[in-house]
C-alpha positions as CSV (number, residue, x, y, z in Angstrom):
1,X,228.3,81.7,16.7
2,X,230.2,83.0,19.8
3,X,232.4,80.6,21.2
4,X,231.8,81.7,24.7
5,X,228.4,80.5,24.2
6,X,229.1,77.2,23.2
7,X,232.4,76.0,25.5
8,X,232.1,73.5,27.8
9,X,232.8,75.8,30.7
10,X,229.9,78.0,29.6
11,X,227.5,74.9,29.6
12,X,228.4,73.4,32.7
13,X,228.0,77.0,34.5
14,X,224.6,77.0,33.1
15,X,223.5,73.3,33.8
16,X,224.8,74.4,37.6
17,X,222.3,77.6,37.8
18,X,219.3,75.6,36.3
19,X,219.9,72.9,38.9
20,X,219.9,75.8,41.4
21,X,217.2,77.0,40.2
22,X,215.3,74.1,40.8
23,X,216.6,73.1,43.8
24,X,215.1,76.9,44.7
25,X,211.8,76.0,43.2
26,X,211.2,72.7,44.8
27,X,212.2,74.1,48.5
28,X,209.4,76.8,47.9
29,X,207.2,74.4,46.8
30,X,207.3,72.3,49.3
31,X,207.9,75.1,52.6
32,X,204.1,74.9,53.0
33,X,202.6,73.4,56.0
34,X,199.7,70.3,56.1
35,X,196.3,71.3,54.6
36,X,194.9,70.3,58.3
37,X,196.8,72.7,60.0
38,X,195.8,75.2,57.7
39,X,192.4,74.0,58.1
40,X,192.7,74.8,61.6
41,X,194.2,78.2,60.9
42,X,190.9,79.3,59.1
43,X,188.1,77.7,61.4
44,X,190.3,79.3,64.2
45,X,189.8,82.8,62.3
46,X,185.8,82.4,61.6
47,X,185.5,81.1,65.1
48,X,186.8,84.1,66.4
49,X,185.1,86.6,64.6
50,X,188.4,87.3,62.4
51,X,187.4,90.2,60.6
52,X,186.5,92.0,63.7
53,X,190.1,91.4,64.7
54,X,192.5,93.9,65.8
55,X,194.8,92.5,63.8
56,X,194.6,90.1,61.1
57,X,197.8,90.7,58.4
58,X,198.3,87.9,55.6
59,X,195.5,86.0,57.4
60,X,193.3,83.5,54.8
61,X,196.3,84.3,52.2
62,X,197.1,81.8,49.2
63,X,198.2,78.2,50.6
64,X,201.8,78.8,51.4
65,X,201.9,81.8,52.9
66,X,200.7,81.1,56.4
67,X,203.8,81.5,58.1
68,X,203.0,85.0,57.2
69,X,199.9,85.1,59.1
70,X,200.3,87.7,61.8
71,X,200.5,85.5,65.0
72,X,201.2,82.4,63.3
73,X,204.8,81.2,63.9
74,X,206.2,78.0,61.9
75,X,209.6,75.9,62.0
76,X,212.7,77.0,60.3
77,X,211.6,74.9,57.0
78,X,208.2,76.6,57.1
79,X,206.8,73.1,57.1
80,X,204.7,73.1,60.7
81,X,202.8,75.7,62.8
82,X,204.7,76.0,66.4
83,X,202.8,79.0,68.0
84,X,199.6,80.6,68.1
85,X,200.3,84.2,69.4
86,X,197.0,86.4,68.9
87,X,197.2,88.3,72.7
88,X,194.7,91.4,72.8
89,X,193.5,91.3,69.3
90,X,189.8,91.3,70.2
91,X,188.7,87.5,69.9
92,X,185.3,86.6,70.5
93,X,183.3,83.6,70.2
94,X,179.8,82.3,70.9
95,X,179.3,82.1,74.5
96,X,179.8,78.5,75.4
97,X,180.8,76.9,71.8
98,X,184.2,74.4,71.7
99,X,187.1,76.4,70.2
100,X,188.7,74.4,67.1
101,X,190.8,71.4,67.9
102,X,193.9,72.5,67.9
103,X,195.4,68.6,68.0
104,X,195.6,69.3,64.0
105,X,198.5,71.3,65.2
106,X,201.1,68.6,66.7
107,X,204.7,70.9,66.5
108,X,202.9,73.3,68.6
109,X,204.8,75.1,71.5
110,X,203.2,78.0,72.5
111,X,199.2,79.3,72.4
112,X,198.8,82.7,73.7
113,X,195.0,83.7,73.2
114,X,195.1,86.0,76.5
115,X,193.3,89.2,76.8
116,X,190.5,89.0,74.7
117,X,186.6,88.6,75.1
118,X,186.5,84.7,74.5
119,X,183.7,83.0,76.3
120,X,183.6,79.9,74.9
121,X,185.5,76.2,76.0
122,X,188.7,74.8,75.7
123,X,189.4,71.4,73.9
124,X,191.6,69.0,75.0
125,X,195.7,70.0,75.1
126,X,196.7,66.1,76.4
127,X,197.4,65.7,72.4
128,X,199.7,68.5,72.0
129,X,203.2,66.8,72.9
130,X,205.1,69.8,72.1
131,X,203.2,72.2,73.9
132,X,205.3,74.5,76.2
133,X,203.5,77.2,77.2
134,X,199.3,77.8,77.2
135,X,197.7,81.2,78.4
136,X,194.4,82.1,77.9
137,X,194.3,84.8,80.6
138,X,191.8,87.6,81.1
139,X,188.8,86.0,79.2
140,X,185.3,84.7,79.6
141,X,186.1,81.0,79.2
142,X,183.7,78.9,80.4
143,X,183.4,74.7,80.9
144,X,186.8,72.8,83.2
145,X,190.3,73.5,83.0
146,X,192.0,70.9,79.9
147,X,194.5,68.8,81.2
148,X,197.9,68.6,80.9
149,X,198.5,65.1,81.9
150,X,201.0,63.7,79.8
151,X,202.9,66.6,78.5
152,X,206.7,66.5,79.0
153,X,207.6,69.6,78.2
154,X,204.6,71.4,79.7
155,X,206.3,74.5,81.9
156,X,203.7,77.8,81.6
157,X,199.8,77.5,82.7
158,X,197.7,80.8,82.9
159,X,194.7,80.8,82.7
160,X,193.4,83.5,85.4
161,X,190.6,85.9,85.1
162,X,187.9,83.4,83.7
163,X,184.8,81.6,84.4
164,X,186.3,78.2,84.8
165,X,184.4,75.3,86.8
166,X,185.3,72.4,88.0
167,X,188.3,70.8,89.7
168,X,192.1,71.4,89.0
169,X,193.6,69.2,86.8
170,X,196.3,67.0,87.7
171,X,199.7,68.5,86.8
172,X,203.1,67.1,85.0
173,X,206.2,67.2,87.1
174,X,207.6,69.7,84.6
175,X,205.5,72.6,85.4
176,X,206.9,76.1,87.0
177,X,204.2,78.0,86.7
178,X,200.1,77.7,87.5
179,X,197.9,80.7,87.4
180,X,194.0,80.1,87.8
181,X,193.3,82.5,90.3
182,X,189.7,84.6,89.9
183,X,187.9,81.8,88.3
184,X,185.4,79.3,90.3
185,X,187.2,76.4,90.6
186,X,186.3,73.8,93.5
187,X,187.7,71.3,95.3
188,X,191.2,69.4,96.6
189,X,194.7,71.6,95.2
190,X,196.2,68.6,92.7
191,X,199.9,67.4,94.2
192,X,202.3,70.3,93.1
193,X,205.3,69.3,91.0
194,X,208.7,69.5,92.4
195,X,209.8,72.2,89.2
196,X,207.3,75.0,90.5
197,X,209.0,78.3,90.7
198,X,209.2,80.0,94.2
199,X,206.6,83.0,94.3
200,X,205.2,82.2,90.5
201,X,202.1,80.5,90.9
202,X,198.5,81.4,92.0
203,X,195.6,79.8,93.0
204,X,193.0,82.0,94.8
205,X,190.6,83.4,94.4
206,X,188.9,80.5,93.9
207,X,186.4,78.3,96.1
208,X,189.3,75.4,96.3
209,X,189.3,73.0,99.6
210,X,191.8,74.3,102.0
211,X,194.2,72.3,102.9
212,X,197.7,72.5,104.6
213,X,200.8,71.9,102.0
214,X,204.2,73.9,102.4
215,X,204.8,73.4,98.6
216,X,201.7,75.6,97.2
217,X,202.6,78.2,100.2
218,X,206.4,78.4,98.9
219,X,204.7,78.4,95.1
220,X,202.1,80.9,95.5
221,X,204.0,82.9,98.1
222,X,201.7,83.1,100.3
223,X,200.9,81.2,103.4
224,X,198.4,79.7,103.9
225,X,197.8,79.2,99.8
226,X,194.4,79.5,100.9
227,X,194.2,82.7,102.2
228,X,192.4,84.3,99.9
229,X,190.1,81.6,98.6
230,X,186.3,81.5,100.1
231,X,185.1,78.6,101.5
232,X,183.0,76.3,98.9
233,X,179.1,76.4,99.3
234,X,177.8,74.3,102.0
235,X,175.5,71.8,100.1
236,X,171.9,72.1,101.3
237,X,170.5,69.0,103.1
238,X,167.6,66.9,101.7
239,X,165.4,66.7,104.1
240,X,164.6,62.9,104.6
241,X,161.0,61.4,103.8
242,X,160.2,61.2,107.9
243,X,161.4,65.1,107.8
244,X,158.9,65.7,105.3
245,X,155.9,64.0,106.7
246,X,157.0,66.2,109.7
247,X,156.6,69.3,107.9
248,X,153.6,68.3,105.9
249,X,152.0,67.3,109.9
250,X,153.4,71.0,110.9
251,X,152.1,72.7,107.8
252,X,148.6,71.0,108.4
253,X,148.4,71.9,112.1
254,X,149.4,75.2,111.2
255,X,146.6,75.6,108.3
256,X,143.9,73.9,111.0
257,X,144.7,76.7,113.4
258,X,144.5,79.2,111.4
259,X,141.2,78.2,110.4
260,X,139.8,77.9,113.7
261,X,140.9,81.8,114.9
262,X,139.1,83.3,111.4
263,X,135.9,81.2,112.6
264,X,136.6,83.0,116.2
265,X,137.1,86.5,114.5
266,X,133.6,86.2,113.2
């Protein structure tokens, strides 16, 4: 037998590569993220009408590989999903339907879902308490605006160009940037946070309740803010159960007299 083979040097070289080896193995095993953010992941697809995407590389691959999905980003380990990037890659939806919960997707930082033909609702982001950045721009999202309340590290909210209703949520002190402008939001502007950048943010068109506040001018760069929001529908009175019987009386008379000049004409 060669004695190369069998020295002690030679074994302890080869105990230290199959210890390598499955220190290898293991790490690869394990660099796979939870099965309920992967869960996610593929209602998100089917939701959207995935095959119809643009693009959809690696997407519904093997468990494991979907830090490979195009527009799926994941921590360094490969262990958690941390942004959902799928801009202009022709999403749809059913008109009106609840996109998936993304709360099965805790690490997240950043959801980019703008430019596409979604048309559906938002859930909740209050749960995300990594989330950084949200823009859903350029859509046909329907149903109120989610809130951020809560978020710490919330900076980034676009979501312009839709069909939003509703009020504007209430907004964490971290945030530099709002965007809803060309949507059909109503009511009071929420207090703005002290971080919102000078000339970044946008609020009409909308049918928002003017009001006078030197913060959203400075934020929105314009001044008023206002300036280009309409005024919100003036809500039509009920007329009052003495106006009615006032009309019904009119009605009648009017009905009575019309009788009377067809009995004159013949």
């Amino acid at each position: 037998m060669n004695s190369c083979c069998t020295s002690p040097l030679f074994r302890r070289a080869g105990a230290s590569v199959a210890m390598a080896l499955a220190v290898l193995t293991a790490t690869s095993a394990q660099a796979a993220i939870p099965a309920g953010q992967r869960q996610f992941l593929v209602d998100f697809y089917h939701h959207t009408n995935g095959p119809a995407w643009n693009f959809s590389n690696n997407w519904l691959g093997a468990p494991g590989t979907e830090c490979t999905w195009i527009g799926v980003t994941c921590d360094a380990g490969e262990n958690t999903v941390t942004a959902l990037s799928v801009q202009s890659n022709n999403l749809t939806d059913p008109v009106g339907a609840l996109l998936p919960d993304w709360s099965a997707l805790p690490d997240i930082r950043t959801i980019n879902l703008s430019d596409n033909q979604l048309a559906g609702r938002l859930p909740p982001i209050s749960g995300l308490p990594e989330l950084r950045s949200l823009d859903v721009s350029h859509n046909d999202l329907q149903g109120t605006l989610p809130s951020p309340s809560g978020l710490t590290h919330f900076f980034r909210y676009h979501a312009h160009n839709n069909q939003f209703t509703g009020p504007l949520p209430a907004l964490p002190p971290t945030l530099e940037q709002l965007r809803v402008e060309n949507n059909q939001l109503t009511g009071p502007v929420p207090t703005p946070p002290a971080a919102l950048v000078a000339s970044a943010s946008a609020l009409c068109p909308n049918q928002l309740t003017p009001s006078a506040s030197a913060a959203w001018d400075t934020a929105t760069g314009s001044t008023p803010w206002h300036a280009t929001c309409s005024a919100p529908p003036a809500a039509t009175p009920v007329p009052t159960l003495s106006e009615w019987a006032l009309i019904l009386l009119a009605l009648g008379a009017a009905t009575v007299g019309m009788g009377a000049l067809r009995r004159k004409q013949f």
